[in-house]
CHARMM-style PDB file with segment names, atoms N, HN, CA, C and O in Angstrom:
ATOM      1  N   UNK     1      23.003 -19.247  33.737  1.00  0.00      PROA
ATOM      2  CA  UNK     1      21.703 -19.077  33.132  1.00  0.00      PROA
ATOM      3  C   UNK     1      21.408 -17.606  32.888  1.00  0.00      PROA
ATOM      4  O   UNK     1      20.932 -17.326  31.788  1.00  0.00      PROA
ATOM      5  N   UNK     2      21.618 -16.659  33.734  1.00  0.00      PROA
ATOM      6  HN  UNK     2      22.005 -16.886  34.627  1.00  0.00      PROA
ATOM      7  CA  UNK     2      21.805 -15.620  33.367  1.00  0.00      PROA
ATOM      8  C   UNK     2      22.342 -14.403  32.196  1.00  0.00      PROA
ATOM      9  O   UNK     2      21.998 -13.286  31.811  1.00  0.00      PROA
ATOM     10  N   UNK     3      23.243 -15.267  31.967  1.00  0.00      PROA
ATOM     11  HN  UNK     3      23.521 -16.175  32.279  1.00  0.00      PROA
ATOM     12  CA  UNK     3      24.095 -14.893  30.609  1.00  0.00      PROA
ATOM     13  C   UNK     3      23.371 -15.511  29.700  1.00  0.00      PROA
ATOM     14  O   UNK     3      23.085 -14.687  28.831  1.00  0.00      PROA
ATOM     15  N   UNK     4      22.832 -16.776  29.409  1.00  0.00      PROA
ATOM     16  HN  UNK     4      23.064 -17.445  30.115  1.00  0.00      PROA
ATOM     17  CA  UNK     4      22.071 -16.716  28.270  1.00  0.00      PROA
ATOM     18  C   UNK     4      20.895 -15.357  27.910  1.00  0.00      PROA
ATOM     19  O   UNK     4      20.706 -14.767  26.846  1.00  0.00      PROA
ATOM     20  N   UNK     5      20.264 -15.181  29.211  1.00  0.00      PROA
ATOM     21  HN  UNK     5      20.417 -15.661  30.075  1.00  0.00      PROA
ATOM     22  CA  UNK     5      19.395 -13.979  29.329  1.00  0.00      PROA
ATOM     23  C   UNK     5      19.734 -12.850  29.081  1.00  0.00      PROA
ATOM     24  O   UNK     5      19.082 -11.934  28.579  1.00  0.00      PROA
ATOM     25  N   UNK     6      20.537 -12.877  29.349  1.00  0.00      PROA
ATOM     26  HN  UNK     6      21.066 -13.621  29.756  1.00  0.00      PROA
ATOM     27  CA  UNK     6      20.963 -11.552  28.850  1.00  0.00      PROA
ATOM     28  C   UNK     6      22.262 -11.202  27.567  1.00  0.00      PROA
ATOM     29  O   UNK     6      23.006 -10.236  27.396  1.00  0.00      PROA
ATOM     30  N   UNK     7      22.082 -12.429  26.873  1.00  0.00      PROA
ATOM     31  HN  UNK     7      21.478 -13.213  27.012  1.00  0.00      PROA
ATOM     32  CA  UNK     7      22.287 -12.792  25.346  1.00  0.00      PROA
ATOM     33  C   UNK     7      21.244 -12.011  24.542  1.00  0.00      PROA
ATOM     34  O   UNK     7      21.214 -11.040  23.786  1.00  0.00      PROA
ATOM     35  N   UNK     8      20.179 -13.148  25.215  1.00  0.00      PROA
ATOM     36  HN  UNK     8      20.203 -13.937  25.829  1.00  0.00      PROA
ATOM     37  CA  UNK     8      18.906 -12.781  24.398  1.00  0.00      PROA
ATOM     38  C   UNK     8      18.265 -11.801  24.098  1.00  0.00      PROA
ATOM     39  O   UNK     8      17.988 -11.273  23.021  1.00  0.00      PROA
ATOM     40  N   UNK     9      17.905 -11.448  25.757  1.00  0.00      PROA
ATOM     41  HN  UNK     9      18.130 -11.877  26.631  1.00  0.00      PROA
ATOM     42  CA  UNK     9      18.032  -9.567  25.771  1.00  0.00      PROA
ATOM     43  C   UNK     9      18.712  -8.811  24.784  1.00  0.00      PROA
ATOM     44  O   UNK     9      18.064  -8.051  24.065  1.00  0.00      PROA
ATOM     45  N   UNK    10      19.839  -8.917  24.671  1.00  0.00      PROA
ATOM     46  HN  UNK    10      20.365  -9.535  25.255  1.00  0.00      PROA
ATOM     47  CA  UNK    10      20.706  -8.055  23.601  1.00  0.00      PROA
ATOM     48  C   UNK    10      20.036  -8.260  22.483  1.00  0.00      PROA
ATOM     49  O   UNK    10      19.278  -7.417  22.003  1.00  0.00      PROA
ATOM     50  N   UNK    11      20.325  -9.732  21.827  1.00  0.00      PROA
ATOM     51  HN  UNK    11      20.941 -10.417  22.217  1.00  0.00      PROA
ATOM     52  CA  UNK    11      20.256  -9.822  20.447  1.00  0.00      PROA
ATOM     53  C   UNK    11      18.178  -9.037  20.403  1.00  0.00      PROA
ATOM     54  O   UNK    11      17.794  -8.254  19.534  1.00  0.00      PROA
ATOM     55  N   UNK    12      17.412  -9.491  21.390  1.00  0.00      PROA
ATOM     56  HN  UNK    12      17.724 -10.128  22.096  1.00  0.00      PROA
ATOM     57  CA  UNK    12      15.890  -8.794  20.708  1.00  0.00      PROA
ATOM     58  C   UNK    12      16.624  -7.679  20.922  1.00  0.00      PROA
ATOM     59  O   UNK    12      17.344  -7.615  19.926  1.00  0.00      PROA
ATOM     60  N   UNK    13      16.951  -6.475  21.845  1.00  0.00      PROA
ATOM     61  HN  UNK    13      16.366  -6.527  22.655  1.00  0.00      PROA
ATOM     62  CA  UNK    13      16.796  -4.966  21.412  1.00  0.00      PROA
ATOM     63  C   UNK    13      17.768  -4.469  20.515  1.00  0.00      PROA
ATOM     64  O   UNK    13      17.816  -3.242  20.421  1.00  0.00      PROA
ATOM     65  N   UNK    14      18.764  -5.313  19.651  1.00  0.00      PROA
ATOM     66  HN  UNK    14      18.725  -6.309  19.728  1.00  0.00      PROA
ATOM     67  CA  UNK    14      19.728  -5.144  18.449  1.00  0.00      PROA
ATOM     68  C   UNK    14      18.532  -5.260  17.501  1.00  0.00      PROA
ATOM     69  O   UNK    14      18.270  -4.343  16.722  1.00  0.00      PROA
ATOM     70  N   UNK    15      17.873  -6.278  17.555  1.00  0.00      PROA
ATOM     71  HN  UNK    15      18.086  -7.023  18.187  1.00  0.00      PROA
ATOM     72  CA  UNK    15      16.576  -6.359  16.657  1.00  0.00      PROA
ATOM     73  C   UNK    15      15.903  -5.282  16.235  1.00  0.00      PROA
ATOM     74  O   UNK    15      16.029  -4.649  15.186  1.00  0.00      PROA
ATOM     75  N   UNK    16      14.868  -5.060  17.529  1.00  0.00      PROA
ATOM     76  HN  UNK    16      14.767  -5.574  18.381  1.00  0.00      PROA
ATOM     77  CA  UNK    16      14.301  -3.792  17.306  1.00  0.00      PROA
ATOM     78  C   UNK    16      14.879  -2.638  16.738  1.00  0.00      PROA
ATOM     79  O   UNK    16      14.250  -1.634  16.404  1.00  0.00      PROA
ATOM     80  N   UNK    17      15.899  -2.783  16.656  1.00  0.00      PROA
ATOM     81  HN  UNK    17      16.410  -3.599  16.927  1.00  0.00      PROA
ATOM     82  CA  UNK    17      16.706  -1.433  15.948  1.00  0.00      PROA
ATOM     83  C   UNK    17      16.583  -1.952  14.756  1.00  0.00      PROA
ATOM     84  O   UNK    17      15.805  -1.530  13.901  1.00  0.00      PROA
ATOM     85  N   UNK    18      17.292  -2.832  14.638  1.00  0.00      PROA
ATOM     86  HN  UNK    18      17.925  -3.174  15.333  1.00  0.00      PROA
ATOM     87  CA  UNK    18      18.197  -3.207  13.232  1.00  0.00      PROA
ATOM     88  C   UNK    18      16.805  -3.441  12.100  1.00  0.00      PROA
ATOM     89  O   UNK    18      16.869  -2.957  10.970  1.00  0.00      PROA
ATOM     90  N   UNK    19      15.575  -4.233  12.562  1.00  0.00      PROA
ATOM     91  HN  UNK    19      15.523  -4.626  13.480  1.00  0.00      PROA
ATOM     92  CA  UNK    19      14.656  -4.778  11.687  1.00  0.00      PROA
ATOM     93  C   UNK    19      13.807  -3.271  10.845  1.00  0.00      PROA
ATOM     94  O   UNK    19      13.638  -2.991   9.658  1.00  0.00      PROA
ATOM     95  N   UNK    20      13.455  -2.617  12.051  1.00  0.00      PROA
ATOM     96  HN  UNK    20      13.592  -2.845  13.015  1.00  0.00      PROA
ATOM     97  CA  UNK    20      12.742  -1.004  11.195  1.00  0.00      PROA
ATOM     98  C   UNK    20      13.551  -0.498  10.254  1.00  0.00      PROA
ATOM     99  O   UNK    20      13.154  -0.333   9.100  1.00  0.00      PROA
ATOM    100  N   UNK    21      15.317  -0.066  10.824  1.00  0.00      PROA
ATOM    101  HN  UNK    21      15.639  -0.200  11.761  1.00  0.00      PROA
ATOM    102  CA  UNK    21      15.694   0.424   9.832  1.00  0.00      PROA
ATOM    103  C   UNK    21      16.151  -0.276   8.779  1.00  0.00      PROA
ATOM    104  O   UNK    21      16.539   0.382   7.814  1.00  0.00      PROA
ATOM    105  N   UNK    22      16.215  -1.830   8.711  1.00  0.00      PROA
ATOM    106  HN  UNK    22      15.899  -2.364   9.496  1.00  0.00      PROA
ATOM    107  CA  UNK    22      16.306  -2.555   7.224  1.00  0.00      PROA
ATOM    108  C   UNK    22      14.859  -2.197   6.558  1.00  0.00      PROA
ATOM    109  O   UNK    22      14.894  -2.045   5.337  1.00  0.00      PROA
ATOM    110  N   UNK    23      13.525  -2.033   7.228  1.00  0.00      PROA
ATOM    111  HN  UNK    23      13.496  -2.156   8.220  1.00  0.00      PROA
ATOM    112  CA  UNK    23      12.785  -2.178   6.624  1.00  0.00      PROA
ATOM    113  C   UNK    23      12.291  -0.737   5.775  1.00  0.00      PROA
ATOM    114  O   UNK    23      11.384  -0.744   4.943  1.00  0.00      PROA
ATOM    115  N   UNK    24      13.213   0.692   6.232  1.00  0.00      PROA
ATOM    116  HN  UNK    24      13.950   0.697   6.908  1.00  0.00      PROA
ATOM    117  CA  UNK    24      13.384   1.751   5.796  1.00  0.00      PROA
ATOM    118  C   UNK    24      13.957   1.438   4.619  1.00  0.00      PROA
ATOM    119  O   UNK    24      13.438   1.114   3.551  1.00  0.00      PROA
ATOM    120  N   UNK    25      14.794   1.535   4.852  1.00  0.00      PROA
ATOM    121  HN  UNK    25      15.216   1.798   5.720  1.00  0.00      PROA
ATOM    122  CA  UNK    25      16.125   1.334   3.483  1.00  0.00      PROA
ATOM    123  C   UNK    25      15.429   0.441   2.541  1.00  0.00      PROA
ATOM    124  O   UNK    25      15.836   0.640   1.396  1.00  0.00      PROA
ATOM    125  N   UNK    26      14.462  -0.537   2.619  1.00  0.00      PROA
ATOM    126  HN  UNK    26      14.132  -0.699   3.548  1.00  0.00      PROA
ATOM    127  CA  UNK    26      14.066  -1.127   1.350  1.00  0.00      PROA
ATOM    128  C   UNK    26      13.077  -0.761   0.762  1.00  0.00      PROA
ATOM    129  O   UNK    26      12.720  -1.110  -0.363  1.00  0.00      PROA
ATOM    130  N   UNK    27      12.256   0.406   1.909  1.00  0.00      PROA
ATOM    131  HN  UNK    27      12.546   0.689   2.823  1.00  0.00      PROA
ATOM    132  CA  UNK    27      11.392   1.353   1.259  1.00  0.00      PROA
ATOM    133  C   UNK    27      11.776   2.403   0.372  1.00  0.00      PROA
ATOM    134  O   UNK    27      11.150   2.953  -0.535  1.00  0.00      PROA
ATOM    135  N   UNK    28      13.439   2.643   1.009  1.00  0.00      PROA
ATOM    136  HN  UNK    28      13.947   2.196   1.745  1.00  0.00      PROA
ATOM    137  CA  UNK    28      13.717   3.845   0.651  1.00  0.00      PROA
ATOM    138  C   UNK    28      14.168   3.410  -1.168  1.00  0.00      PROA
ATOM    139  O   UNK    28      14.087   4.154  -2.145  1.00  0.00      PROA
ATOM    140  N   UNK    29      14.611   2.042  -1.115  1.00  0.00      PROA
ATOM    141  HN  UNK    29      14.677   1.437  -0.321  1.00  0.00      PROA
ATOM    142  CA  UNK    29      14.947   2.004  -2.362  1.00  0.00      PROA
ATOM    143  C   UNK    29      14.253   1.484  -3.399  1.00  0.00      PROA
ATOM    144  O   UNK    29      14.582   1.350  -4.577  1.00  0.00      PROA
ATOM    145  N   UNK    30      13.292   1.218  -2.849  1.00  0.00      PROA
ATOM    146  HN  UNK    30      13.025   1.327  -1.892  1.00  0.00      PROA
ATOM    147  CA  UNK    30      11.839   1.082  -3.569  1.00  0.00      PROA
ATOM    148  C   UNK    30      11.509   2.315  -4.251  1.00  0.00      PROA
ATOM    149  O   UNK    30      11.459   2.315  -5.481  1.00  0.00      PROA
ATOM    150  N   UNK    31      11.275   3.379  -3.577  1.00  0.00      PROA
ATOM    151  HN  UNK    31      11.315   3.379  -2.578  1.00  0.00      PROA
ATOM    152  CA  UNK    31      10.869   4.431  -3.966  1.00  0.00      PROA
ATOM    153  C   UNK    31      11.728   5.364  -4.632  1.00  0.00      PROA
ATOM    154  O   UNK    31      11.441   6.130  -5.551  1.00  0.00      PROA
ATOM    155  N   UNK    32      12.778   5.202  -4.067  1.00  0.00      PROA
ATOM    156  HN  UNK    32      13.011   4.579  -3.320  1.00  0.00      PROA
ATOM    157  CA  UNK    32      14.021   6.247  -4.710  1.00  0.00      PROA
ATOM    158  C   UNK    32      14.636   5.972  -6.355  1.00  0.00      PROA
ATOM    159  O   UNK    32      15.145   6.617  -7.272  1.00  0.00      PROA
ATOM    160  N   UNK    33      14.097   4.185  -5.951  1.00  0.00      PROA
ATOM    161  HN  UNK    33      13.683   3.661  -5.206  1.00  0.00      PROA
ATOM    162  CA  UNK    33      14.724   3.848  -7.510  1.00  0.00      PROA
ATOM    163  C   UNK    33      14.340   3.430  -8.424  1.00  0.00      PROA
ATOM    164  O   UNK    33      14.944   2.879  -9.344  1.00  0.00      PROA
ATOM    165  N   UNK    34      12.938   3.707  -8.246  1.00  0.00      PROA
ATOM    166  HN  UNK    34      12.447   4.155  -7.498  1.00  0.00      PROA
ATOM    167  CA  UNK    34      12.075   2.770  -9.057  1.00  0.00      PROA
ATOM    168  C   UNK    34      12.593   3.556 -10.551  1.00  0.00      PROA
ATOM    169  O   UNK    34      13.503   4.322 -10.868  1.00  0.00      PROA
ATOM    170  N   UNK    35      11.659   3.007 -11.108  1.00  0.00      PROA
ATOM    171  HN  UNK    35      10.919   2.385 -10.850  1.00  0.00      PROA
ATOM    172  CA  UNK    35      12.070   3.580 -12.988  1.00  0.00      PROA
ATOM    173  C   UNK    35      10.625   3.880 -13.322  1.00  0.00      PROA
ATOM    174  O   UNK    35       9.607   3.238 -13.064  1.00  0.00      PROA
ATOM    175  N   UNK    36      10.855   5.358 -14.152  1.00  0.00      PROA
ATOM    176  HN  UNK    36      11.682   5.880 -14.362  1.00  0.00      PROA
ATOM    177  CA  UNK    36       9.856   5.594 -14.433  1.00  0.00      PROA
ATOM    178  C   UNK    36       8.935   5.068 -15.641  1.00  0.00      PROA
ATOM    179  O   UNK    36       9.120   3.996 -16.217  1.00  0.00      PROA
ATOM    180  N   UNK    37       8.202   5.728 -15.853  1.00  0.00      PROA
ATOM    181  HN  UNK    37       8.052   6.599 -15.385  1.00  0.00      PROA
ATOM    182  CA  UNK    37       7.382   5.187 -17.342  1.00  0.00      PROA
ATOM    183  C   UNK    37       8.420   5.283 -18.671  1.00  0.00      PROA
ATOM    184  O   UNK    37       9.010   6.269 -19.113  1.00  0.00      PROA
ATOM    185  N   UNK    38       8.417   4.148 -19.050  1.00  0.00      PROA
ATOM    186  HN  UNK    38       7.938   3.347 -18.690  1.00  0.00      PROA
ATOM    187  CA  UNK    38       9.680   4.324 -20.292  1.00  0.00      PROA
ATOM    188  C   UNK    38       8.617   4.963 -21.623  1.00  0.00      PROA
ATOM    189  O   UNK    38       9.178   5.806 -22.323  1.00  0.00      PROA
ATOM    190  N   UNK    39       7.586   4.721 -21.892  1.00  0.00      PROA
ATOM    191  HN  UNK    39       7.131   4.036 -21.323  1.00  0.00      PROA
ATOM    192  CA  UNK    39       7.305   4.441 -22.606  1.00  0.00      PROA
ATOM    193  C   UNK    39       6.473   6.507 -23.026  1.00  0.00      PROA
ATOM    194  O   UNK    39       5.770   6.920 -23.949  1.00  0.00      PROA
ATOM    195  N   UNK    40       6.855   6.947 -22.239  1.00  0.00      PROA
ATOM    196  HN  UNK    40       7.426   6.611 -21.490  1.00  0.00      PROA
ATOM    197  CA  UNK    40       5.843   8.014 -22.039  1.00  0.00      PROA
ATOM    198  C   UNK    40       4.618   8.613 -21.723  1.00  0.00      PROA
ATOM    199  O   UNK    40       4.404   9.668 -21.125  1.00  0.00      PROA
ATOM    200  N   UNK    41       3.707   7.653 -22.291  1.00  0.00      PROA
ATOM    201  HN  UNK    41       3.881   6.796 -22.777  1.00  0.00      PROA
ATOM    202  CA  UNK    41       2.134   7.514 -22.053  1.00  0.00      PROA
ATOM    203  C   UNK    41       1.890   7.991 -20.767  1.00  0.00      PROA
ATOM    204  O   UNK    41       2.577   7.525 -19.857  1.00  0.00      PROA
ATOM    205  N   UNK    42       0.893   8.981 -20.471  1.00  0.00      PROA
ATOM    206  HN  UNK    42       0.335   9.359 -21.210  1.00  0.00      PROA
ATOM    207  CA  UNK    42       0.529   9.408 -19.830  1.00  0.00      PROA
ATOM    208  C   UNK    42      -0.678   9.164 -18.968  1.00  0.00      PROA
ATOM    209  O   UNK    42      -1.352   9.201 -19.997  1.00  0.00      PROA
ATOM    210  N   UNK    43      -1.302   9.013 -18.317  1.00  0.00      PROA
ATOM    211  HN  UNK    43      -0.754   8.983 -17.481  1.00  0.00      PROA
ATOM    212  CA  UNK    43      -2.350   8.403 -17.471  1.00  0.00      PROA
ATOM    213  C   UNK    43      -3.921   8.442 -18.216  1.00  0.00      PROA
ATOM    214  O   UNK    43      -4.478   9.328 -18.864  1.00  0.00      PROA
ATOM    215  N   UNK    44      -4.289   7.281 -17.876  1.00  0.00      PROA
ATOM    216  HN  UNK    44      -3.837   6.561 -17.350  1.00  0.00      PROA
ATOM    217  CA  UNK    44      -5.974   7.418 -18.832  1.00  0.00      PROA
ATOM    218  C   UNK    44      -6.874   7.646 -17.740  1.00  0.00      PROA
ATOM    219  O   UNK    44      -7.017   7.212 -16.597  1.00  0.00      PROA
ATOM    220  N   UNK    45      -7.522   8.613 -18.615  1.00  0.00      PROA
ATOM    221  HN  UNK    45      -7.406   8.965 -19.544  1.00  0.00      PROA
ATOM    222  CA  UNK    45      -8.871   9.099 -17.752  1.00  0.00      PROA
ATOM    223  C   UNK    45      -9.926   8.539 -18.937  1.00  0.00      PROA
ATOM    224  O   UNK    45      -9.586   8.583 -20.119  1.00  0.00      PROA
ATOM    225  N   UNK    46     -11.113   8.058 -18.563  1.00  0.00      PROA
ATOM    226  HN  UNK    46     -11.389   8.022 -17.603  1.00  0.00      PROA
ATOM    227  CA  UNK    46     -12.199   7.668 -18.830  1.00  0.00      PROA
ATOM    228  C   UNK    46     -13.091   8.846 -19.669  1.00  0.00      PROA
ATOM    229  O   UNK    46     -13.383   9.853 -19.024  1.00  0.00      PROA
ATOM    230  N   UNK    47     -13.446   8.776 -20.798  1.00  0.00      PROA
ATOM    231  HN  UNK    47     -13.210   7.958 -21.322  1.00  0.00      PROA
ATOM    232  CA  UNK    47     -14.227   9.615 -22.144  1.00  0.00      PROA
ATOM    233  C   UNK    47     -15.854   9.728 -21.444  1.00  0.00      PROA
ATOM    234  O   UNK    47     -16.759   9.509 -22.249  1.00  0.00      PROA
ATOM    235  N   UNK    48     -16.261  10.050 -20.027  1.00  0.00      PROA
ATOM    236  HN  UNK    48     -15.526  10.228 -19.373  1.00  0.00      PROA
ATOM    237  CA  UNK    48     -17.488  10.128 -19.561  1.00  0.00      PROA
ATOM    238  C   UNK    48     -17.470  11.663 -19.438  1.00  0.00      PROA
ATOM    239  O   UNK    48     -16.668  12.473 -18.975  1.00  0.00      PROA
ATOM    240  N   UNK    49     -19.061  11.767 -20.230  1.00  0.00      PROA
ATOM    241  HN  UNK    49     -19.713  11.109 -20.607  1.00  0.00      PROA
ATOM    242  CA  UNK    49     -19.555  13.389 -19.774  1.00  0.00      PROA
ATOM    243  C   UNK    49     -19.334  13.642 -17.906  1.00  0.00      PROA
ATOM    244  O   UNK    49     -19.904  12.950 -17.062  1.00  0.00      PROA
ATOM    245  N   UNK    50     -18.711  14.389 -17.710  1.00  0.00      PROA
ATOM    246  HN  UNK    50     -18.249  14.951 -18.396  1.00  0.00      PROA
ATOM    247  CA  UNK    50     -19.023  14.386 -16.426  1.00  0.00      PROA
ATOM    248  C   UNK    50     -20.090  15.653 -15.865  1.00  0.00      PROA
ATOM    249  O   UNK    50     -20.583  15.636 -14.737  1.00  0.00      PROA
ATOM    250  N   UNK    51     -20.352  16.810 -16.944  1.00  0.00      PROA
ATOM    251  HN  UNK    51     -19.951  16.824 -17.861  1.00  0.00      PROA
ATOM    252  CA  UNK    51     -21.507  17.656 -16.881  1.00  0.00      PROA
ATOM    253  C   UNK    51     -22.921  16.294 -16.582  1.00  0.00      PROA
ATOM    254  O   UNK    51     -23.722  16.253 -15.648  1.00  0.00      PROA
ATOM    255  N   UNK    52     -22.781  15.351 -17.742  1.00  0.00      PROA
ATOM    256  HN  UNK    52     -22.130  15.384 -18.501  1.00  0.00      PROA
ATOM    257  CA  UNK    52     -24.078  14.388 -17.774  1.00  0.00      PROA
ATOM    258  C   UNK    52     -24.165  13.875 -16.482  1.00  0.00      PROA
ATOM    259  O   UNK    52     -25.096  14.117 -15.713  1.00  0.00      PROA
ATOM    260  N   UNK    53     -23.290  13.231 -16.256  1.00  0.00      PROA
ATOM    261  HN  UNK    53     -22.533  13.034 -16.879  1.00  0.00      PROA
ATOM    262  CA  UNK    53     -23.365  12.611 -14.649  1.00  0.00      PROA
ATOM    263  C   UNK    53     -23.685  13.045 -13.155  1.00  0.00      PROA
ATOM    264  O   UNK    53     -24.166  12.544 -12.139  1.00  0.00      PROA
ATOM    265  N   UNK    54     -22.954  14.701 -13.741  1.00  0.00      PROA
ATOM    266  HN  UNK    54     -22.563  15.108 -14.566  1.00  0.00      PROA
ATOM    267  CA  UNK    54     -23.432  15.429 -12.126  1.00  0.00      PROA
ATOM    268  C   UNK    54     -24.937  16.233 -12.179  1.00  0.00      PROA
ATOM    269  O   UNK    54     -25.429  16.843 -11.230  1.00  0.00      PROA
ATOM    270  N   UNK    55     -25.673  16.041 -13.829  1.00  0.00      PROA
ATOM    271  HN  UNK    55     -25.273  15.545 -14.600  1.00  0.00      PROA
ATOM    272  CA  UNK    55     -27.138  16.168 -13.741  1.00  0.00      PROA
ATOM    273  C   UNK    55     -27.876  15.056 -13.587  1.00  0.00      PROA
ATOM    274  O   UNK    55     -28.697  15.181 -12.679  1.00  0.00      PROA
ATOM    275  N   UNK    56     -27.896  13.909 -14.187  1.00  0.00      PROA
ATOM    276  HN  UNK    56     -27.229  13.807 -14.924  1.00  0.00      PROA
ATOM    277  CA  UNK    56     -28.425  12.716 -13.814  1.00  0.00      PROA
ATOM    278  C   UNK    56     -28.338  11.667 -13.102  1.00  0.00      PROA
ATOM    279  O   UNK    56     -28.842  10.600 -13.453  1.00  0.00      PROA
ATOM    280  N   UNK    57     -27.597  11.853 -11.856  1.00  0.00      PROA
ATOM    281  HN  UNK    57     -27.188  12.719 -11.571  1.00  0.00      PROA
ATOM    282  CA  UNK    57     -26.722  10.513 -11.157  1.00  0.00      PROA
ATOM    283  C   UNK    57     -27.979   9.414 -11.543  1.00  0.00      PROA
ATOM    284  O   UNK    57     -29.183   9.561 -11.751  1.00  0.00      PROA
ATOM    285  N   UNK    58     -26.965   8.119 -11.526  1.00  0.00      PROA
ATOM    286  HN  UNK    58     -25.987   8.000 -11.357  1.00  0.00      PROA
ATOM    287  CA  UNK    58     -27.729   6.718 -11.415  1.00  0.00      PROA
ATOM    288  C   UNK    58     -26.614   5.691 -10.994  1.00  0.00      PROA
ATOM    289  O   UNK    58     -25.383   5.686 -11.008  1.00  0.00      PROA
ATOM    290  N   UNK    59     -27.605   4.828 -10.614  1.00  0.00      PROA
ATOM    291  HN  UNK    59     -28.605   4.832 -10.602  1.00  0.00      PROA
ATOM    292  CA  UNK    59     -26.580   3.355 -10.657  1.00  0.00      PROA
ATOM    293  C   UNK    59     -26.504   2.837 -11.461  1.00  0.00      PROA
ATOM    294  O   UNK    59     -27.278   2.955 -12.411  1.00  0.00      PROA
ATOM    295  N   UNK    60     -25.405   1.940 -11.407  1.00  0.00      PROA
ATOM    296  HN  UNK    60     -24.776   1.845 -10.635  1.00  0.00      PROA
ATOM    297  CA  UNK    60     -25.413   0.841 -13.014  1.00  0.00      PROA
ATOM    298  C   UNK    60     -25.136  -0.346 -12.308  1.00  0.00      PROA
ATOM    299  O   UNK    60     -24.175  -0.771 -11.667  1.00  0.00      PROA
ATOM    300  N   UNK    61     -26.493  -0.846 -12.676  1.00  0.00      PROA
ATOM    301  HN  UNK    61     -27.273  -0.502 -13.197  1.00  0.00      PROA
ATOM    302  CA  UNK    61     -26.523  -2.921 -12.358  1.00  0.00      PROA
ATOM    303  C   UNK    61     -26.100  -2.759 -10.864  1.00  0.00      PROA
ATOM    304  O   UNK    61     -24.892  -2.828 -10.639  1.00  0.00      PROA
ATOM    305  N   UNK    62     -26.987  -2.542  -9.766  1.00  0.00      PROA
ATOM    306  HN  UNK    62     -27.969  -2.486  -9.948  1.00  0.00      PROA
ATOM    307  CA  UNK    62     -26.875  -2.667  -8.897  1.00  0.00      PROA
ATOM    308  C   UNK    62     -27.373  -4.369  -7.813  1.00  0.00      PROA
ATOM    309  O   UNK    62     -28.489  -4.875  -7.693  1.00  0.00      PROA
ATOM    310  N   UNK    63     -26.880  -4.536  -7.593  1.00  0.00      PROA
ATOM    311  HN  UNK    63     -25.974  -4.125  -7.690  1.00  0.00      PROA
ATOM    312  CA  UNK    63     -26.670  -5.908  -6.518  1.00  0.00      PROA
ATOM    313  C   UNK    63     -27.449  -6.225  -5.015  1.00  0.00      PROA
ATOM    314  O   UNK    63     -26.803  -5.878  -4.026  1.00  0.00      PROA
ATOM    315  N   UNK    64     -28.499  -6.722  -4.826  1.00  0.00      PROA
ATOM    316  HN  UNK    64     -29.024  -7.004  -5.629  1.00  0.00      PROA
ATOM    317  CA  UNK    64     -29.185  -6.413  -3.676  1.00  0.00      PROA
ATOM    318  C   UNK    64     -28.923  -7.941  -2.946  1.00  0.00      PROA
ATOM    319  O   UNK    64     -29.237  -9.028  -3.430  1.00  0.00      PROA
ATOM    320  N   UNK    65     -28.235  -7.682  -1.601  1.00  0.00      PROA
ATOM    321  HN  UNK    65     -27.980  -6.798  -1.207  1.00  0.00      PROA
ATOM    322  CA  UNK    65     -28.000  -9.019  -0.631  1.00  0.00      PROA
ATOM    323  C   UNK    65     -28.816  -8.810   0.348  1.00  0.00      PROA
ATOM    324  O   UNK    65     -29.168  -7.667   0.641  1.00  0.00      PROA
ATOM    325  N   UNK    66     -29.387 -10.264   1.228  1.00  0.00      PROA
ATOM    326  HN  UNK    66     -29.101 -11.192   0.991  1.00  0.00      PROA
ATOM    327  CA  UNK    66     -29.749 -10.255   2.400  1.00  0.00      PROA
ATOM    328  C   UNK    66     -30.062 -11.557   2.616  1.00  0.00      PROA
ATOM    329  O   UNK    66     -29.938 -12.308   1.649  1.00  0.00      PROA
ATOM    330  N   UNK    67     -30.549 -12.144   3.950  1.00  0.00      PROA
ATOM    331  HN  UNK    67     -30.650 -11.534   4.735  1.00  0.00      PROA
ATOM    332  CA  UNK    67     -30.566 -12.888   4.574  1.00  0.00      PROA
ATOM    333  C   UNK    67     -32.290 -13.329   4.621  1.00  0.00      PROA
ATOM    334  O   UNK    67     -32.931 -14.295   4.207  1.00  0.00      PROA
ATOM    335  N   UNK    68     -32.528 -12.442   5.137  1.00  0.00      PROA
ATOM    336  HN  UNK    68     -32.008 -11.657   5.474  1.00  0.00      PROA
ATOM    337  CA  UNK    68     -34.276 -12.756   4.742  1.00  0.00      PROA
ATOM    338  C   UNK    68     -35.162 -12.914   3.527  1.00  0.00      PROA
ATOM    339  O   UNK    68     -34.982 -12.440   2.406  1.00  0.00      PROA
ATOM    340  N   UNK    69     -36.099 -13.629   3.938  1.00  0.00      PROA
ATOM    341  HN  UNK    69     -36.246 -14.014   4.849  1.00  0.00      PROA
ATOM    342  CA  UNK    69     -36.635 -14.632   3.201  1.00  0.00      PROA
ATOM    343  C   UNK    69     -37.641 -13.484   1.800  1.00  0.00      PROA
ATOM    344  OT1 UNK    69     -38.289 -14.029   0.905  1.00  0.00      PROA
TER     345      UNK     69
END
């Protein structure tokens, strides 16, 4: 009975090793290999005055919750 235990033992702390660094390596090739923008286009920013906005802040269509009556 012992030897199963200390089967098991092994195979979890082979685990703990083995599972982080698989889970590296599929980060790593996530990131390392992704493909970039084929197309060129460059990132959109939004056509808002932002002089206007940092003189007039407001909300837009704001949402009021509660429980009471």
């Amino acid at each position: 009975m012992s030897r199963a235990d200390n089967t098991y033992s092994r195979v979890v702390g082979a685990l703990k090793v083995v599972l982080p660094l698989a889970a590296l390596v599929l980060l790593s090739v996530l990131f390392l290999l992704a493909r970039g923008r084929e197309d060129g286009s460059e990132l959109r920013y939004s056509d808002v005055d932002l002089e206007a906005l940092l003189k007039e802040p407001r909300m837009t269509a704001p949402t009021y919750t509660g429980v009471t009556r």
